[in-house]
C-alpha positions as CSV (number, residue, x, y, z in Angstrom):
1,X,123.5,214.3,-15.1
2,X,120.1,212.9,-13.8
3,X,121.0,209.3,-11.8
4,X,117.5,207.1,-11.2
5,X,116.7,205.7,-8.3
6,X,114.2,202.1,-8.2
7,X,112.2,201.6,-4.9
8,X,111.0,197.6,-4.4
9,X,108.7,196.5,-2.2
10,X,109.2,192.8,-2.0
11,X,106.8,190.1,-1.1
12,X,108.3,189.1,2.0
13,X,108.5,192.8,3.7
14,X,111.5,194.2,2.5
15,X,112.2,197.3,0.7
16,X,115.2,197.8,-1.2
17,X,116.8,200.8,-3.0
18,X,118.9,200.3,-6.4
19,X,120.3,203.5,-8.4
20,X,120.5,203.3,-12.3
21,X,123.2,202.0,-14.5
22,X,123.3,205.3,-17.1
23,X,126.9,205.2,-18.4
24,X,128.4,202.5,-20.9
25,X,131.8,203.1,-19.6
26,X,133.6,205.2,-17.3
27,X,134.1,208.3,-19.2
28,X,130.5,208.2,-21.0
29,X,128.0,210.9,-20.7
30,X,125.1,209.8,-18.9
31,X,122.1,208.3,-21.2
32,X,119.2,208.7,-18.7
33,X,116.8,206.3,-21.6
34,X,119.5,203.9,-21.0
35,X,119.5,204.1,-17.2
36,X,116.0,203.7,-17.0
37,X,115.9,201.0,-19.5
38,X,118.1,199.2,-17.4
39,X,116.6,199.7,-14.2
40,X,113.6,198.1,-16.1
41,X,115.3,195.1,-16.9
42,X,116.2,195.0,-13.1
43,X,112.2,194.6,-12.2
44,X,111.1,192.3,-14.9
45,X,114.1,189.6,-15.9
46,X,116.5,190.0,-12.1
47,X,113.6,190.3,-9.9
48,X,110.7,188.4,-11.7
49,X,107.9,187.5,-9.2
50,X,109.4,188.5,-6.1
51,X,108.2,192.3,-5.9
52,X,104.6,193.6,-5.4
53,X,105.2,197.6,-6.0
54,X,108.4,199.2,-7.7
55,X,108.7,203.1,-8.5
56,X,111.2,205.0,-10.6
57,X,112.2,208.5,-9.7
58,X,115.1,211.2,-10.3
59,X,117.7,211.1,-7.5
60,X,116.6,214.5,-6.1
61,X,115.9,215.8,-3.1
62,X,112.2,216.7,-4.9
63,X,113.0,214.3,-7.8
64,X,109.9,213.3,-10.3
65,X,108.1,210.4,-10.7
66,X,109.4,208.3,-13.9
67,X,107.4,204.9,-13.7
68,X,105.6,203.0,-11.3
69,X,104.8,198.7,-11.1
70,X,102.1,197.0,-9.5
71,X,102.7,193.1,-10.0
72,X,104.6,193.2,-12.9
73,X,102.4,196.0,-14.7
74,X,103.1,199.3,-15.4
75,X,100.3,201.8,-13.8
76,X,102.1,205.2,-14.3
């Protein structure tokens, strides 16, 4: 079970940590497409406008780089 982990830098300073949503109900296997869907969502309808950098990676202790966001735009 791979759990996703969102890093944003906001605007004003602060940096805030969210982990993915990967399970449609309680006793679902994990969908990691649909945890990193979601954790898309997160940056571009919940947070619109109010981050500058965001990056998706594997909750690992060495966990890989899934996506990164500068201003609204995907760059990796």
């Amino acid at each position: 079970m791979n759990t996703y982990n969102v890093f944003f830098w906001f605007y004003d300073g602060n940096v805030r940590t969210f982990y993915s949503r990967d399970k449609t109900h309680k006793k679902a296997e994990s969908n990691q497409a649909l945890g990193i869907r979601r954790l898309e969502r997160m940056l571009m309808e919940t947070f619109k406008a109010q981050w500058e950098t965001a990056i998706i990676y594997e909750n690992k202790s060495r966990g890989k780089l899934i996506a990164k966001f500068k201003r609204g735009l995907r760059v990796f």
